[in-house]
N, C-alpha and C positions, 0 to 999 in steps of 0.2 A: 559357931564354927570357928572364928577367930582365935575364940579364948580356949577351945579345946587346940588350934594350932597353937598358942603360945605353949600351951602347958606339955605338948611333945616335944617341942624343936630342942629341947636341951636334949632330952634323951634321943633323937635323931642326931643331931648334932653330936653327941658322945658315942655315938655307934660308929657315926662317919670317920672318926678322931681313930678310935680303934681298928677301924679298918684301914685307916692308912700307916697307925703307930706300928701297929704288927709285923706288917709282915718286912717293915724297915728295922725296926732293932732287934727281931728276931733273924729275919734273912739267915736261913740256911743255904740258901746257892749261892748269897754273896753278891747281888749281883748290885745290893746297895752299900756293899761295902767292897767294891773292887779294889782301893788302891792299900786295905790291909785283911786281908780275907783270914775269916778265923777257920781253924778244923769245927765243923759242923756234926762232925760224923757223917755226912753225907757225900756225895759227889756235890761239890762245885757247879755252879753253869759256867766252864772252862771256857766255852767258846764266847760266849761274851767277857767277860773276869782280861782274857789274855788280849783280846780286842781291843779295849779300853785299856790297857797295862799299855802294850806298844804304840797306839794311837797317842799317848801320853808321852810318851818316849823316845820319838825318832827316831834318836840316833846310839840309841845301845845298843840295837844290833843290825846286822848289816843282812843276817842270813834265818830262813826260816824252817820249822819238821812242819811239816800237815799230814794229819793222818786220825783211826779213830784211838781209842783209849790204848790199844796195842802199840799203837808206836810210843808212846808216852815212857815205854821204857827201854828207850833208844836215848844213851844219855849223850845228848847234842854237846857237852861241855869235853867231849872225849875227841871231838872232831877237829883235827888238825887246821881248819884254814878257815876262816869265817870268824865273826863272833856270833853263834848260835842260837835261837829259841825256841822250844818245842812247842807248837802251837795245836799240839793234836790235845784233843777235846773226845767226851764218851759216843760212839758210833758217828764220829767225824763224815761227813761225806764229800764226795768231787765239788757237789753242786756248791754246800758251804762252802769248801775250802775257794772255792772262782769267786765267790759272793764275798769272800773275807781278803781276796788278794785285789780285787776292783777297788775295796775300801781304804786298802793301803796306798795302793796308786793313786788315787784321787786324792789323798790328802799330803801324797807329795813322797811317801814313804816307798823306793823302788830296792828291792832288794837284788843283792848280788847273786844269792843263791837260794832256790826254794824247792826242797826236799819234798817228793807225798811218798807216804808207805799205802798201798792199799790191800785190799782182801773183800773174802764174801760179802763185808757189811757195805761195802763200795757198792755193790752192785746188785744186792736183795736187799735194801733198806728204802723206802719209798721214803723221800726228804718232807713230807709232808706233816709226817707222823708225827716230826718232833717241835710241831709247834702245839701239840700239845703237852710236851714231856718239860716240866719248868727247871729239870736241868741239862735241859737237852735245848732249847729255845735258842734259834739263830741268833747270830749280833745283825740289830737289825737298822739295813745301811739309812732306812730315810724315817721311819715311823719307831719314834723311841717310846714314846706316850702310849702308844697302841703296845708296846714291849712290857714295860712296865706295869700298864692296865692287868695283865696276868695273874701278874705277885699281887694287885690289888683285890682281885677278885675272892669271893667268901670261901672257893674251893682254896686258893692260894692262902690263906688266913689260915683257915682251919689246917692246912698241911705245914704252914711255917708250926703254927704249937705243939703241932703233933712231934717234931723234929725236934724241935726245941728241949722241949720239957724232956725227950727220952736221952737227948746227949750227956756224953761223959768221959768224951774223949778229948786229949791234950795233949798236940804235938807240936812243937814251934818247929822240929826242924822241915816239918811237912811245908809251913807259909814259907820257912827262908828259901828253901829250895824250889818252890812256884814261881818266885821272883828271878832267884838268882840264873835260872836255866827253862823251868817249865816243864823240867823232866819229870816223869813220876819214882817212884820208889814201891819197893814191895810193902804189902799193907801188915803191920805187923802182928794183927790178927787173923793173918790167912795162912791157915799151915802150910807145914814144910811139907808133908807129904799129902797126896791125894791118890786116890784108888780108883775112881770114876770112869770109863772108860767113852762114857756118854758126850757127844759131837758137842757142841756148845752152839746150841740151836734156839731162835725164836718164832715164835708161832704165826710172826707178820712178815716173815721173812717171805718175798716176791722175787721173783725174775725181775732186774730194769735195768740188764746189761746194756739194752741199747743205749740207755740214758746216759747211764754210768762213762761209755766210749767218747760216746758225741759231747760231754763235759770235760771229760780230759783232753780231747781234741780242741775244747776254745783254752782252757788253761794252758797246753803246749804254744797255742798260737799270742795268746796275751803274752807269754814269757818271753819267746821272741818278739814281737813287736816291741816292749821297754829294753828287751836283750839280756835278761835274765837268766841265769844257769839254771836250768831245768832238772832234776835227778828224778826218776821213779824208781820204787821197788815195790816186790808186794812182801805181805808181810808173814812169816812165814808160822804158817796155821798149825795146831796138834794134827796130827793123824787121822784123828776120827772126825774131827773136822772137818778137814779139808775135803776126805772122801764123801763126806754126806752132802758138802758143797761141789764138789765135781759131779755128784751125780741130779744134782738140782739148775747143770748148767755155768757153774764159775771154769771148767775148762773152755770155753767158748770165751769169757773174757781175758787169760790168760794169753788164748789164741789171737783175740783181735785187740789185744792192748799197745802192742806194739805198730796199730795204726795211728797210733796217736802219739805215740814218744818208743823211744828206746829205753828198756827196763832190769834192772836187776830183779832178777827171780830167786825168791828165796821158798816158795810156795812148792809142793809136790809130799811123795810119801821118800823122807831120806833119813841117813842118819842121825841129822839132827831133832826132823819131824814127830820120829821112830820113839825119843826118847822123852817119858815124861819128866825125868830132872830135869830138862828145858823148861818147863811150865810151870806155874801156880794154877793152873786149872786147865781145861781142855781150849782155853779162848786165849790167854795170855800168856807169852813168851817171857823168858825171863830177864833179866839186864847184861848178863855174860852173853845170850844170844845178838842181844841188841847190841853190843861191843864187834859180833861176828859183822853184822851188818856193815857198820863202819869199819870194821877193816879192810872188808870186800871193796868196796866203796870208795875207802879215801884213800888206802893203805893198801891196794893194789896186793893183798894177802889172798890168795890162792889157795883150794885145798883140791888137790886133782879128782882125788876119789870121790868127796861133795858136793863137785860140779857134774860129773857126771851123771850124779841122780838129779842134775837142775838145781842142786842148793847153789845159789853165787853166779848162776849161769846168764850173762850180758845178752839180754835177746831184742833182737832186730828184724824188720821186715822180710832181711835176706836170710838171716840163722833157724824160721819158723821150724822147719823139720827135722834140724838138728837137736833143736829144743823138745821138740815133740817126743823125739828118741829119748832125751838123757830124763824128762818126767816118767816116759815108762819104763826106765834102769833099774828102778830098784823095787 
């Protein structure tokens, strides 16, 4: 028995070596290369990657976006007052983003301003999901070993080669730009035009408005407690979207959002919603929209007639039925 252990443990041993060599110098999400992340061709695990970027960082910026992959083209560098970093990550949610602003505060990092865009994936994404998704996997505040254990795993192996070996894409201004802001940019193999008229819907998509409320109600209250400038908006969905989400119950968060904070609503059927040259697909708005937002926002820009459908509309505990009116405007 001995001498048949001798005669494996090399080959144990060179399987163990492989399973750990893999999935580190292959790392498609990055997550062992945060401080120079290459284009993969994949998604990023952003929400750790931009974790570890600021945790490292302190004091570059002062001010934060949270939000999910949507907001990511909200170019935070366009924002008058702050120095800014987009911290929104693929299907971002309340619970991460409260899990990721505790983490900053405990390590000393108190921002002056922190921005969430939200929408349906707020409030139909069960947060639980994505500790299975390895580029979706929380930054995790106390068990990093148990984080890491994932990418080590034979599934995490097998999906690093799989990634690996199919890449062939090369964009350096994709890394400079992670860094320099954290905004996203349009992917420049996704066409210019789309025909689809199809909601941009997932099949695990739940009801947990409740959740979703009672999360932004501790995030509202941590912000005050360090005294934090607080901004919400939501984020404002295609058309066919939003109605497949209105009728699945996201007008109930829309309604009860503003028990938790006061919000920019950019979300309804408007002008802007109306038009698919705002979007690269039925989920994601484009960077000229996200420029709206910030005007609204910082830049006190006004457009009479797109507020009255709800696009830009400042809603508060007291404005509920005025708001209720300008959604059903248009």
């Amino acid at each position: 028995m001995k001498t048949f252990l001798k005669k494996i443990s090399p080959f144990v041993l060179f399987i163990l070596i492989l399973e750990i060599a893999i999935p580190i110098l292959a790392d498609p999400y990055n997550v062992f290369h945060w401080r120079r992340i290459r284009d993969n061709g994949v998604e990023p695990n952003s929400n750790y990657i931009k974790m570890e970027y600021i945790l490292h960082n302190p004091d570059k910026f002062d001010s934060f976006l949270f939000g999910s992959s949507r907001t990511g083209f909200v170019d935070v560098e366009k924002i008058p007052e702050g120095r800014w970093y987009n911290m929104s990550y693929s299907e971002g949610l309340p619970l991460e983003h409260l899990e990721n602003l505790k983490e900053l505060i405990d390590n000393g990092i108190i921002p002056k301003n922190v921005m969430i865009g939200v929408d349906n994936i707020s409030c139909f994404v069960d947060p639980a999901i994505h500790d299975k998704q390895f580029y979706r996997i929380p930054y995790p505040r106390e068990n990093k070993l148990g984080f890491y254990a994932n990418y080590f795993s034979i599934k995490g192996v097998i999906r690093s080669l799989e990634i690996t070996l199919d890449h062939e894409i090369d964009d350096p201004d994709y890394v400079e730009r992670y860094y320099r802001s954290g905004s996203s940019r349009r992917d420049p193999f996704t066409a210019v035009t789309w025909t689809s008229e199809a909601p941009y819907w997932e099949n695990y998509y739940r009801n947990y408005t409740d959740d979703a409320i009672l999360t932004m109600k501790r995030i509202a209250e941590l912000c005050s407690e360090y005294d934090i400038n607080l901004i919400v908006f939501t984020n404002p969905m295609y058309v066919s979207t939003y109605k497949q989400s209105k009728y699945y119950g996201y007008g109930f968060f829309l309604e009860w959002l503003s028990d938790a904070s006061p919000f920019y609503n950019f979300s309804g059927v408007n002008d802007i919603t109306d038009n698919r040259d705002n979007y690269y697909e039925a989920s994601h708005y484009t960077e000229e929209v996200g420029d709206m937002i910030i005007d609204r926002i910082f830049n006190n820009v006004t457009d009479e007639t797109l507020e009255s459908q709800g696009f830009g509309f400042y809603v508060t505990k007291e404005n509920q039925e005025e708001f209720q009116k300008a959604l059903d405007n248009h």
